[in-house]
ROKE-887684 format. One line per field, with one value per residue (C-alpha): x, y, z; residue number from 0. Coordinates in steps of 0.5 Angstrom, whole numbers. Each point is the difference from the previous one (the first is absolute). Layout:
<pts>
east: c(X	...)
north: c(Y	...)
up: c(Z	...)
i: c(NUM	...)
</pts>
This chain:
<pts>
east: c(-472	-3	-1	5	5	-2	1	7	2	-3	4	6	-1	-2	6	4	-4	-1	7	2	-5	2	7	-3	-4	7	2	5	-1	0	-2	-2	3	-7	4	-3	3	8	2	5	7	3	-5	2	7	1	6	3	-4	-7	1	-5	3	2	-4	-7	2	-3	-8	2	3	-5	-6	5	1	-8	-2	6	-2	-8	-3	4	1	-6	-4	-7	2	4	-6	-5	5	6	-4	1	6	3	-3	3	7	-1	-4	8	4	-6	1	7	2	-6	2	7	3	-6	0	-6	2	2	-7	-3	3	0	-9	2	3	-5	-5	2	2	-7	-3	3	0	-7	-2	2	-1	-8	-1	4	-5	-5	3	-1	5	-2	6	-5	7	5	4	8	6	1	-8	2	7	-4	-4	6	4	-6	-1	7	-1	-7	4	3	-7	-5	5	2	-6	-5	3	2	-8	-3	3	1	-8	1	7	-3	-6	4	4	-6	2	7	2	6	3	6	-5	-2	7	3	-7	4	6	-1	-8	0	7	6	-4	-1	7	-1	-4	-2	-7	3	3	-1	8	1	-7	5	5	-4	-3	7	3	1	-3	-7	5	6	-1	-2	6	5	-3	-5	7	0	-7	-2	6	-3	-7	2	4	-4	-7	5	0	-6	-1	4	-3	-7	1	1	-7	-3	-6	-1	-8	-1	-6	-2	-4	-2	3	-4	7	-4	2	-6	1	-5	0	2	-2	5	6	-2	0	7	2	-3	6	5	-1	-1	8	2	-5	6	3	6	-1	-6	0	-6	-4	0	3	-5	6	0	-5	4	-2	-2	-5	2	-2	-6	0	1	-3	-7	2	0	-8	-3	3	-2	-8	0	3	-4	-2	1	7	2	-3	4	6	-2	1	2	3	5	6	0	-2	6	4	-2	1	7	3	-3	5	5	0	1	5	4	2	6	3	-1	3	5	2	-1	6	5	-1	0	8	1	-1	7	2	-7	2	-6	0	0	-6	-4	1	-1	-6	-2	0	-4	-5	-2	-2	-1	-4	4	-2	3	6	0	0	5	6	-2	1	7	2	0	3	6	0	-2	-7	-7	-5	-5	2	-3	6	5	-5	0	8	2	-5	4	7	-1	-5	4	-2	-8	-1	3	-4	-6	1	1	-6	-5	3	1	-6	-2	4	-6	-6	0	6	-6	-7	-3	3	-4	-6	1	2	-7	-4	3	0	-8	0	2	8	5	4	8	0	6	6	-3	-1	7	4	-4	-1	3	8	1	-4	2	5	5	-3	1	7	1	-3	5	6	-2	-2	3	5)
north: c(-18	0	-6	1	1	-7	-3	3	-2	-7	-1	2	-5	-5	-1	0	-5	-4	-2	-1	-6	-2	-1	-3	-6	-1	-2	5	4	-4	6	7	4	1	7	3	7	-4	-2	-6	3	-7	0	6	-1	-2	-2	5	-4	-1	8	5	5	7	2	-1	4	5	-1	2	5	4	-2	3	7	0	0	6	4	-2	4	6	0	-3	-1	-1	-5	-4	0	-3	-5	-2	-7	-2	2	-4	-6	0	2	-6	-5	2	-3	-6	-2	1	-5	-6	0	2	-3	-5	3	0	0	6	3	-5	3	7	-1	-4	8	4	-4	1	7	2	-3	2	8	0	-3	4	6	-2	-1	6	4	-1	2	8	3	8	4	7	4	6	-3	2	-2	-4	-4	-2	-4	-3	-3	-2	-3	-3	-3	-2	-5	-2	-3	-5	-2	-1	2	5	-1	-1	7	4	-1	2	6	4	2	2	4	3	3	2	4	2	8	0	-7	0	-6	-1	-2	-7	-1	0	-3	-6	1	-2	-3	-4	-3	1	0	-7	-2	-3	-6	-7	3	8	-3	-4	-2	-1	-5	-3	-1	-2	-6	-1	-2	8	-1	5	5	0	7	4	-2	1	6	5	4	2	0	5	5	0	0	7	3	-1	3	6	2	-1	5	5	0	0	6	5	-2	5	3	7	-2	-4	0	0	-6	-3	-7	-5	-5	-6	-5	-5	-8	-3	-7	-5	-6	2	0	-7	-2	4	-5	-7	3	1	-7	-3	3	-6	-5	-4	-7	3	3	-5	-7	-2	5	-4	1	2	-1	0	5	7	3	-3	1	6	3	-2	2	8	-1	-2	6	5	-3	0	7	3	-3	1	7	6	5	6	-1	-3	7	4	-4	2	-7	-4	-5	4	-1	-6	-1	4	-4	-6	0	4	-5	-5	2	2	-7	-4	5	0	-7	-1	6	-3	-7	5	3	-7	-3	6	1	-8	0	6	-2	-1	7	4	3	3	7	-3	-4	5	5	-6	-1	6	2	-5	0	7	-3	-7	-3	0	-8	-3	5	-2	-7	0	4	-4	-7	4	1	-7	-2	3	-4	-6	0	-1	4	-5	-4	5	-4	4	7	0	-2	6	4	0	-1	5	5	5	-1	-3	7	4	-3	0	7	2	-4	4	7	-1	-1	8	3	-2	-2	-5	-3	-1	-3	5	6	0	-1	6	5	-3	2	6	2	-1	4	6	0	1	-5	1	-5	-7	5	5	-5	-1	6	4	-3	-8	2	6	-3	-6	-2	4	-3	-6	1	2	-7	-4	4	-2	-7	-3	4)
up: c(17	-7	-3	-5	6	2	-6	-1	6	0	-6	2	7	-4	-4	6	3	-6	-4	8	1	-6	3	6	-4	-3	6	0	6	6	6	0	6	4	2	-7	1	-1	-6	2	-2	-1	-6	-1	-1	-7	-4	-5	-6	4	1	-4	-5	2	-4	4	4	-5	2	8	-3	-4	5	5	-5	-1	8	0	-6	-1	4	-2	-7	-3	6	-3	-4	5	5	-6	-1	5	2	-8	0	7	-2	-7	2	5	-5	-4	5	1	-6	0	6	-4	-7	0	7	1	7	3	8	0	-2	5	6	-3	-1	8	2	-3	2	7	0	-3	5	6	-3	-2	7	3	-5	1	8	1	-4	5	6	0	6	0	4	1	2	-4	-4	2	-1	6	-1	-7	3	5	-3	-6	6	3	-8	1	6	-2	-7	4	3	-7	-5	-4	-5	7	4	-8	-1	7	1	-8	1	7	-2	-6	2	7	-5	-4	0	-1	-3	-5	-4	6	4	-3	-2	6	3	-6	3	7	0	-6	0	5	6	-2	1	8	-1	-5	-1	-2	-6	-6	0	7	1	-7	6	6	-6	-1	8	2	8	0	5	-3	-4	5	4	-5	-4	5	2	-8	-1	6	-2	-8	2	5	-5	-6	5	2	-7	-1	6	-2	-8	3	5	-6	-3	4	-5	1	-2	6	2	8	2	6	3	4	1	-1	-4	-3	-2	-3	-4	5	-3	-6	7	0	-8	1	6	-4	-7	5	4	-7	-3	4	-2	-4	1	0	7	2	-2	0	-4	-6	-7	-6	-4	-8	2	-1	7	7	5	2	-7	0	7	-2	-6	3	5	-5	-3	8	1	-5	1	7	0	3	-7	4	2	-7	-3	5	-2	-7	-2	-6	-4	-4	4	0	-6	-2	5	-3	-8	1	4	-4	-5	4	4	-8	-2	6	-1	-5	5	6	-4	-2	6	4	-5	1	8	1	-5	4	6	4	-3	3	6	6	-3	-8	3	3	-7	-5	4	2	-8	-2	4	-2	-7	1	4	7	3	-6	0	8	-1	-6	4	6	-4	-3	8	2	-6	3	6	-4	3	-4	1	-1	7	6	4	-4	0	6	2	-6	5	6	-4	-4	1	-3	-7	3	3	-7	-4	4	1	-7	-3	5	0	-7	-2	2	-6	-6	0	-3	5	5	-1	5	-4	-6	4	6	-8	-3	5	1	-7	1	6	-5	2	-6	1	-3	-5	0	-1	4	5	1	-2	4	6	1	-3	4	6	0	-3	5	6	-3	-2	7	2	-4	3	6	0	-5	-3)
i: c(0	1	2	3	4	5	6	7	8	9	10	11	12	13	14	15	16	17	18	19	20	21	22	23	24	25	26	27	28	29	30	31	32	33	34	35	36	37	38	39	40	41	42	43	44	45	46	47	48	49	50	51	52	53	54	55	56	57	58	59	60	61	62	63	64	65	66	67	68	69	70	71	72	73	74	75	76	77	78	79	80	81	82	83	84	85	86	87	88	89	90	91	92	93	94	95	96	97	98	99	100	101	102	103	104	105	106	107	108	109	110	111	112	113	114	115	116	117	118	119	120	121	122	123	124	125	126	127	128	129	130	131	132	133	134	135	136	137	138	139	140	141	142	143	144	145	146	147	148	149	150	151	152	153	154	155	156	157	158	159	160	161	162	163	164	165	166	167	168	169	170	171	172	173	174	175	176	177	178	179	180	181	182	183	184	185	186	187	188	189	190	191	192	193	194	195	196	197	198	199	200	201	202	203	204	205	206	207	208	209	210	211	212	213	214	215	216	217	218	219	220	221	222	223	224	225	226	227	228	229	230	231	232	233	234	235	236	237	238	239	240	241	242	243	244	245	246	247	248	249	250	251	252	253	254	255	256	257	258	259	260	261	262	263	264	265	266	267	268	269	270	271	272	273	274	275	276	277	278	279	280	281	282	283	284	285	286	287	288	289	290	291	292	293	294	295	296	297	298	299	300	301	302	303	304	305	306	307	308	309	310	311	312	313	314	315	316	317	318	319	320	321	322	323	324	325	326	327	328	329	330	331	332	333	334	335	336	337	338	339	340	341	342	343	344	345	346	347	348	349	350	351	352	353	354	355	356	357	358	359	360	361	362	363	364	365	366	367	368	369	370	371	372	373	374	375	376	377	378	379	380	381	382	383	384	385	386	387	388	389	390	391	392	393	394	395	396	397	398	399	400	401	402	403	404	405	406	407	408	409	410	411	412	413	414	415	416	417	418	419	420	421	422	423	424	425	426	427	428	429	430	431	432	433	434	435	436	437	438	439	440	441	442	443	444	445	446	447	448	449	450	451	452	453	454	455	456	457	458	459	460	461	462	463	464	465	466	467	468	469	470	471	472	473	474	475	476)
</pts>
């Protein structure tokens, strides 16, 4: 990262952290959730006059316009200059939120979810590129959705992220010869997104839900009859589209069969940023609380991961890999932008699903969820839905008691918003972190990527949207 970069990114972070400790020694924030990737819905929910303007809307909007159209129209200028771009749009809404509504909570918990996010994606990011897995067989239709399925069980094990980042390099190069756009958009589809739809270690929204009270196992008992259909489905396309990709030029090489794993100490730092997701005093009581810090141990656990892993990776396997900062980096200053510009309309979105709350049915939530979570960022889209479904039931999703009794109660409204926050995700690439990140690396690769639009005309709306059509009638219809 240059140090321009740094600085640009440090200001930003530092006028978040800043004007939030300023709250703090007034001694009007008492507690700061240690679950840093939530964004506490009963702060959330503001009264009509306490609510930011509609009009601030306008800064995620034009962000949003830029990510899709950059790239395409004006691509050198965008890729000079998106980190000043992101960060002075999100300044925008920073500066909005302290001299007009004097509310610097919000950005302290927005900082808190950055913070947490960046740490857990950069981690991983870092200690899978030093893991070299070589497959030595002929790329066909059949191997590329094993290895699709096997990405998708893996996702509920290490993460979208962990399982999205360890398999890309080995997919792509596997594909060398005959590797087109619709392979690292279905590998987005499945790998990086629906695939983690089982487990509180899968997916941001659902760890949110297990912090909350949701028992550790009930996603899986109440949402693999709709996971394995879609994953099935979805693979069966994929099958169908890849088997007309015959090259008329293919050149007749010899395979060994022989698969080569290399980098086993990054296992192990994978397996330390897993455990450390649930190093949290919401799930254990003892681990102590570095609040008013905005970030806890488990921060700085995947943080010192992604120094030690990066030191003690083998060079060899990092260049074979090919290596580098720019998807994280990329990553990393578009979310910042799009994490503060993103607050007036979660807050927006907070207000109107908590007033209309009784009037919601299963199937609006899993559309209104669903939506949003494939422009926003899908855990707070989660949690807000999710305190709008107990509010119809007169229940508080801050008490773990009342999450877990709406659980077993009505499951029904937990499973459609847990289903759409995770498919969802899959229908841009920015409704999932991975996604920027597995398009980065591709486009590094030599792959021409579809640009925003393309990414969803082409590919997510006449793919997905059908099977996800097919979901809610069947489910919650």
């Amino acid at each position: 990262m240059h140090q321009s970069d740094r600085v640009i990114l440090f200001l930003f972070l530092f006028s978040l952290l800043f004007f939030g400790y300023q709250e703090i020694n007034a001694g009007t924030i008492t507690s700061i959730s240690d679950s840093t990737l939530a964004v506490t819905v009963s702060e959330n929910s503001h009264s009509e006059s306490d609510l930011p303007s509609v009009f601030m809307v306008i800064p995620f909007v034009i962000l949003l316009g830029m990510i899709a159209t950059g790239p395409l129209f004006y691509h050198h200028f965008w890729e000079k200059n998106y980190p000043i771009i992101s960060v002075i749009l999100g300044l925008i809404t920073v500066f909005y939120y302290l001299i007009f509504l004097n509310d610097t909570h919000s950005l302290l918990h927005t900082a808190a979810e950055y913070l947490s996010f960046i740490a857990l994606l950069s981690s991983l990011f870092v200690a899978s590129g030093g893991i070299l897995i070589r497959v030595d067989k002929k790329s066909t239709p059949w191997l590329n959705a094993g290895i699709l399925l096997f990405g998708s069980v893996i996702a509920n094990v290490i993460g979208t992220t962990g399982a999205s980042m360890l398999l890309i390099r080995p997919f792509i190069k596997i594909n060398k010869d005959r590797i087109k756009p619709y392979h690292i958009v279905f590998f987005i589809f499945l790998v990086s997104n629906i695939g983690g739809a089982l487990t509180p270690i899968g997916d941001p929204p659902l760890f949110l839900g297990f912090l909350r009270g949701v028992e550790f196992f009930w996603v899986i008992g109440h949402v693999w009859y709709i996971w394995l259909p879609t994953i099935l489905l979805i693979t069966l396309i994929f099958v169908l589209i890849d088997s007309r990709n015959v090259s008329k030029d293919e050149k007749v090489e010899k395979f060994s069969g022989k698969i080569e794993f290399k980098g086993m100490k990054n296992v192990f730092y994978l397996l330390v940023i897993v455990i450390s997701v649930f190093i949290d005093p919401a799930v254990i009581s003892w681990i102590p609380s570095l609040s008013p810090l905005p970030f806890g141990i488990r921060e700085i656990i995947m943080f010192s991961m992604v120094v030690i892993a990066y030191r003690t990776a083998d060079e060899d396997i990092l260049k074979a890999n090919e290596f580098n900062f720019e998807p994280i980096k990329e990553v990393a200053y578009l979310f910042v932008g799009i994490f503060a510009t993103m607050i007036p309309a979660l807050q927006l979105i907070s207000h109107e699903a908590n007033v209309l709350g009784e009037k919601l049915t299963p199937g609006i939530f899993y559309w209104a969820t669903g939506v949003l979570s494939s422009f926003l960022d899908n855990a707070p889209t989660y949690l807000n839905f999710l305190s709008a479904a107990l509010g119809k039931y007169g229940m508080n999703v801050n008490l773990a008691s009342d999450v877990s009794g709406f659980a077993q109660l009505h499951p029904i409204y937990l499973a459609a918003i847990s289903v759409a926050a995770v498919f969802f995700g899959a229908m841009t690439y920015i409704g999932n972190g991975p996604n920027f990140m597995v398009k980065s690396i591709s486009e590094r690769s030599g792959i021409k990527m579809p640009s925003f639009f393309g990414f969803m005309i082409k590919y997510s709306i006449p793919v997905l949207i059908p099977i996800f059509t097919i979901v809610w009638l069947v489910f919650y219809f």
